[in-house]
C-alpha positions in Angstrom: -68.4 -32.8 -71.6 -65.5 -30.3 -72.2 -65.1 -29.7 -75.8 -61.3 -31.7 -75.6 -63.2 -34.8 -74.3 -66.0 -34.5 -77.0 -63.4 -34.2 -79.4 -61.4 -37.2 -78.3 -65.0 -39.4 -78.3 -65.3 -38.4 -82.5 -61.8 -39.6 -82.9 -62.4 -43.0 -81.5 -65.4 -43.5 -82.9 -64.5 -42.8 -86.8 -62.9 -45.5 -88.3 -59.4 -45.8 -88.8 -59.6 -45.0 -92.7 -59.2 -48.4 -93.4 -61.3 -50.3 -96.0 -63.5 -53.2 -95.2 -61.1 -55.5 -97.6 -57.8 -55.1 -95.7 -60.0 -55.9 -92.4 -61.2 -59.2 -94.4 -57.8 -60.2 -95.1 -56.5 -61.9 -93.0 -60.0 -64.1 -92.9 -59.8 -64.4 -96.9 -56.0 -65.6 -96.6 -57.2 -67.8 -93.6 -59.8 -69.6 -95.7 -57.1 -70.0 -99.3 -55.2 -71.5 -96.7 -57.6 -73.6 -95.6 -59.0 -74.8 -99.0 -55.6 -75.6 -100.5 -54.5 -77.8 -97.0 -57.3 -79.4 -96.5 -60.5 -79.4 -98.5 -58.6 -79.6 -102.1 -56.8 -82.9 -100.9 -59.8 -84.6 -99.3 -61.7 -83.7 -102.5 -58.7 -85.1 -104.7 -58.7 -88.6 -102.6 -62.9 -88.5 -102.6 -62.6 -88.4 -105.9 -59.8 -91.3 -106.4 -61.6 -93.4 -104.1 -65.0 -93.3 -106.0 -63.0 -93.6 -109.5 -61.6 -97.1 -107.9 -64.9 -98.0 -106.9 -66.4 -97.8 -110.7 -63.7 -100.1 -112.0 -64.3 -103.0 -109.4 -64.8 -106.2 -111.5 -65.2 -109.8 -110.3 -61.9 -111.3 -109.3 -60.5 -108.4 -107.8 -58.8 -109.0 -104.7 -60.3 -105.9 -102.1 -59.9 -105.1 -98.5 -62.7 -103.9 -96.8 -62.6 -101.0 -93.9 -63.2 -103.5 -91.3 -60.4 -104.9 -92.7 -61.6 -108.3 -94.6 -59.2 -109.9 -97.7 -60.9 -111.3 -100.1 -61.7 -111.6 -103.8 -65.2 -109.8 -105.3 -67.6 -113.0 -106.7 -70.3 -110.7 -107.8 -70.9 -107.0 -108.1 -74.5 -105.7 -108.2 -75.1 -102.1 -108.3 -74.5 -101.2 -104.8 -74.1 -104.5 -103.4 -70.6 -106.6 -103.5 -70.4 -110.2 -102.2 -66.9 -111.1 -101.4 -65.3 -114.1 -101.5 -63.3 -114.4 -98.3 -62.9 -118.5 -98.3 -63.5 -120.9 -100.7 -67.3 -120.9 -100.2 -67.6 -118.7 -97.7 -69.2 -115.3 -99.3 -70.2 -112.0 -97.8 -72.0 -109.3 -99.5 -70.9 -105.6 -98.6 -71.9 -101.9 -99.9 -69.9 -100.9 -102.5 -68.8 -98.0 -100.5 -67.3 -99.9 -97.9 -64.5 -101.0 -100.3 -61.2 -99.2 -98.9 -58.8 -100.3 -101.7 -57.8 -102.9 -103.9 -55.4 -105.5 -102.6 -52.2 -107.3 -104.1 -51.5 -110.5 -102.3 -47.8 -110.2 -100.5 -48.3 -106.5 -100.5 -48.6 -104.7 -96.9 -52.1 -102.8 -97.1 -51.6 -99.1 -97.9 -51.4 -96.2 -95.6 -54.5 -95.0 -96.7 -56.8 -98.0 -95.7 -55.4 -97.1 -92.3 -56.7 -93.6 -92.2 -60.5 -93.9 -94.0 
């Protein structure tokens, strides 16, 4: 190699003088991104969810995420039985309680997108 070609080989090969933080950057500002739009929020609404789950009681009217009305007759630890006609029962896992229901009220938004 002629020394000018040898010379320009070093040069491409040394690193441009940068440090290996401002090379993670742009991944580190990718992932504070990420957390704050989307894993923060589903945490927030995890959280909500299970909180509304601990304070079912009997008589609570509930909608299901197959989409079932009906009023809770009996709560067991992970087992509800829901009242969806008068004596017509149907026993569900507690997790499969989307939200609580008012009578008259549309079902909310959420409900839609568990």
């Amino acid at each position: 190699m002629t020394p000018s070609l040898l010379s320009l080989a070093q040069a491409a090969a040394a690193p441009g003088g940068s440090s290996a933080l401002v090379q993670f950057a742009p991944l580190i500002l990718i992932f504070g991104v990420f957390y704050f739009l989307v894993i923060r929020p589903q945490q927030k609404k995890s959280k909500q969810h299970q909180e509304m789950l601990t304070q079912l009681r009997a008589g609570d009217v509930v909608v299901t995420q197959g989409g079932i009305i009906g009023k809770i007759s009996g709560i067991k630890d992970a087992e509800i039985t829901v009242e969806v006609q008068q004596g017509v029962r149907i026993k569900f896992l507690r997790s499969h309680i989307t939200n609580k229901y008012t009578p008259g009220e549309a079902p909310k938004a959420d409900a839609k997108a568990s």
